[in-house]
N, C-alpha and C positions, 0 to 999 in steps of 0.2 A: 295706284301710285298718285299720291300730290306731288303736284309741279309748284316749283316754287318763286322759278324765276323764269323771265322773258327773255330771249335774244332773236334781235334783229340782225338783219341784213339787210342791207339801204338801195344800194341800186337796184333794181327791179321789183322790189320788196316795199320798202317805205315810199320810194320815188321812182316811179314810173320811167325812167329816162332812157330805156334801151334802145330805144331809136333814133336817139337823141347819141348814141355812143358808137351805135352801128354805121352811124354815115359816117361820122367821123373818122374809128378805124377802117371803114372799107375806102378813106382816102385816102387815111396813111400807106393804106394795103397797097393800093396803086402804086405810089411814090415808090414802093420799097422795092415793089417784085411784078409792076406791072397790070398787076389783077389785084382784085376786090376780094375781100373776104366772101365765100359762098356761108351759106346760111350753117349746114351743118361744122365750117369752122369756127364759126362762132360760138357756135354749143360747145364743141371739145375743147376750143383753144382760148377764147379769150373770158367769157362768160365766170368772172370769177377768179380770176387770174392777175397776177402785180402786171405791172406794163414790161417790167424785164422781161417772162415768161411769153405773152405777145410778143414782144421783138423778136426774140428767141426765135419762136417758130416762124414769124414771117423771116425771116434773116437768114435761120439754118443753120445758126449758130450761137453761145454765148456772145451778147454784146457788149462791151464794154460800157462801163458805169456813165462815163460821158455821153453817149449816144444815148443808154435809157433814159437819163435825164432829159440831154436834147428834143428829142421824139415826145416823150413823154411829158413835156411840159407845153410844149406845141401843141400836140394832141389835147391835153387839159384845157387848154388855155380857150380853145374854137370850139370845144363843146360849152364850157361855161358861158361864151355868150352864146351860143346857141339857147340855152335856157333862159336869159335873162331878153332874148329876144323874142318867145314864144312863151307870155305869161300866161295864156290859159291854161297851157300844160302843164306850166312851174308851179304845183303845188304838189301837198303828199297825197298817197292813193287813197283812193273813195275810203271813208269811213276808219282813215284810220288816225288823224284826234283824235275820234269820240273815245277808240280803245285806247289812246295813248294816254287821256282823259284819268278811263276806267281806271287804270295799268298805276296814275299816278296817286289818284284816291282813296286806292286802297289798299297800298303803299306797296305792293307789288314788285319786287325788283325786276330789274328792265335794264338795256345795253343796246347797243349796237355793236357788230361785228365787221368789217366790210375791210375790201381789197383798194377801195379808195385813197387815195395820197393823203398828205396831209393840206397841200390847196384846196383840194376839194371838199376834205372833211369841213375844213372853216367858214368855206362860201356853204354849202349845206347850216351849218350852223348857226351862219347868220342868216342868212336867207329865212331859213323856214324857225328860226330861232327856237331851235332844238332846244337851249336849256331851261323851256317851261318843261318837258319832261323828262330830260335824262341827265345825272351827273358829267359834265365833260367831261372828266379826269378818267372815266369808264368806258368811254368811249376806244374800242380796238380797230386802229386801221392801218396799214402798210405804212409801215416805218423804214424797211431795210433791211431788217432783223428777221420779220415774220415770213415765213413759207407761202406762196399762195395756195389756197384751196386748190386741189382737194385735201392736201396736207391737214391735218384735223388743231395744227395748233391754235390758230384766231380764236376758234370756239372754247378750246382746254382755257387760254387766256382768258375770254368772254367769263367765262365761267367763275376763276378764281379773282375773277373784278368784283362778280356778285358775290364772293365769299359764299358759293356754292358748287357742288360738285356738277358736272354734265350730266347727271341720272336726272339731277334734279333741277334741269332747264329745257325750258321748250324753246326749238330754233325754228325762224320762220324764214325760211329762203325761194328765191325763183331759178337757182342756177344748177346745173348738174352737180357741178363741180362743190359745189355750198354743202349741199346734199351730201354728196358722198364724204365732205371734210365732217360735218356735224355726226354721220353715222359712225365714223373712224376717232372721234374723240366721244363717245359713250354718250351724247344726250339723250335724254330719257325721250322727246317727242319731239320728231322731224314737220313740220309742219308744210306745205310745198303750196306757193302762190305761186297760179296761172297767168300772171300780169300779160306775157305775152305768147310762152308756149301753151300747146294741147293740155286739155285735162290728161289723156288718155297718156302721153307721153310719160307723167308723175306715175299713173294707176301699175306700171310696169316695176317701178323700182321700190322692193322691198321694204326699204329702212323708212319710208313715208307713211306715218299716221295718218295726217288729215290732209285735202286736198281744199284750198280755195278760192273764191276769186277775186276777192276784195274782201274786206274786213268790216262788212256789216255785219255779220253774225258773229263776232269779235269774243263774246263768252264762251260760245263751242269750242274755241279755241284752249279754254283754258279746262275742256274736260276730257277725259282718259279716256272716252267711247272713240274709237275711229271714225272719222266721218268725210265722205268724199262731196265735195260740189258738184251736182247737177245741172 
């Protein structure tokens, strides 16, 4: 199988910042219900998720579109200076220019995917000024409209941005929930970055080609042999 197009997913994927999201919700978590996010909810409940679907479950219930916002823009608002406070971290993960570089040279299509707002998407944009690689107009993230992961539609969308089918894209995510949406819309290769979980955690779930841990070896990426990080 030739792959034809690239899709990303930005938070723990391009940009490192889960910990950077994790203090943040385990404060909102406090605020709302007294206790902090424990680790395994992070994996199931936020990791990939709009911020309705997080309120949702810290709350117990649908929330109302006013509170998501509320919440939700709060919460945006004290991680982004979080980042803009701690610039050795603020930049994209180890070696991945060099492939955004490749990806754009040889004319390669390419995207992003992400559960991201749209504040966020823009300060990402300016910040790390994404449009030396990717069309903005292609760019997919939580509008309102779109289901969060694991729901497979970002990637169905991702896809028909690149005026290609999901057979014919490789999706690179760090989230469970990423995973199982890119498996559930038909991409041809799940690609799974350990930015901060186990290898061993990814080696479990079927629908993952390649395992890795930063995008030095950035062309393996674009071959059809399976290949896990050591």
């Amino acid at each position: 199988m030739q792959y034809k197009g690239v899709i990303f997913d930005f938070n723990g994927t391009l940009f490192w910042d889960s910990e950077k999201h994790l203090e943040a919700w385990r404060e909102f978590s406090k605020r709302l219900r007294d206790h902090a996010f424990t680790d395994e909810e992070m994996r199931d409940f936020m990791f990939g998720r709009t911020n309705e679907d997080i309120i949702a479950y810290l709350i117990g219930k649908k929330p109302s579109a006013e509170l998501v916002e509320k919440f939700g823009k709060e919460k945006e608002s004290v991680y982004r200076q979080m980042c803009l406070n701690d610039p050795e971290h603020f930049h994209l993960a180890p070696h991945a220019e060099e492939f955004l570089d490749y990806l754009k040279e040889n004319n390669i299509p390419r995207t992003i995917a992400t559960m991201s707002e749209i504040d966020n998407v823009e300060f990402y944009i300016k910040e790390f000024k994404l449009a030396r690689w990717f069309d903005i107009d292609k760019i997919v993230y939580a509008n309102g409209k779109i289901p969060g992961k694991p729901a497979p539609d970002i990637y169905k969308i991702a896809a028909q941005k690149l005026n290609l089918q999901p057979s014919e894209c490789i999706v690179i995510e760090d989230a469970v929930s990423g995973i199982e949406a890119a498996r559930a819309a038909g991409i041809g290769k799940i690609v799974a970055i350990a930015s901060m979980e186990p290898i061993e955690l990814y080696e479990k779930i079927p629908a993952v080609s390649q395992i890795i841990k930063d995008f030095k070896d950035y062309k393996s990426i674009l071959n059809t042999e399976p290949i896990t990080a050591k």
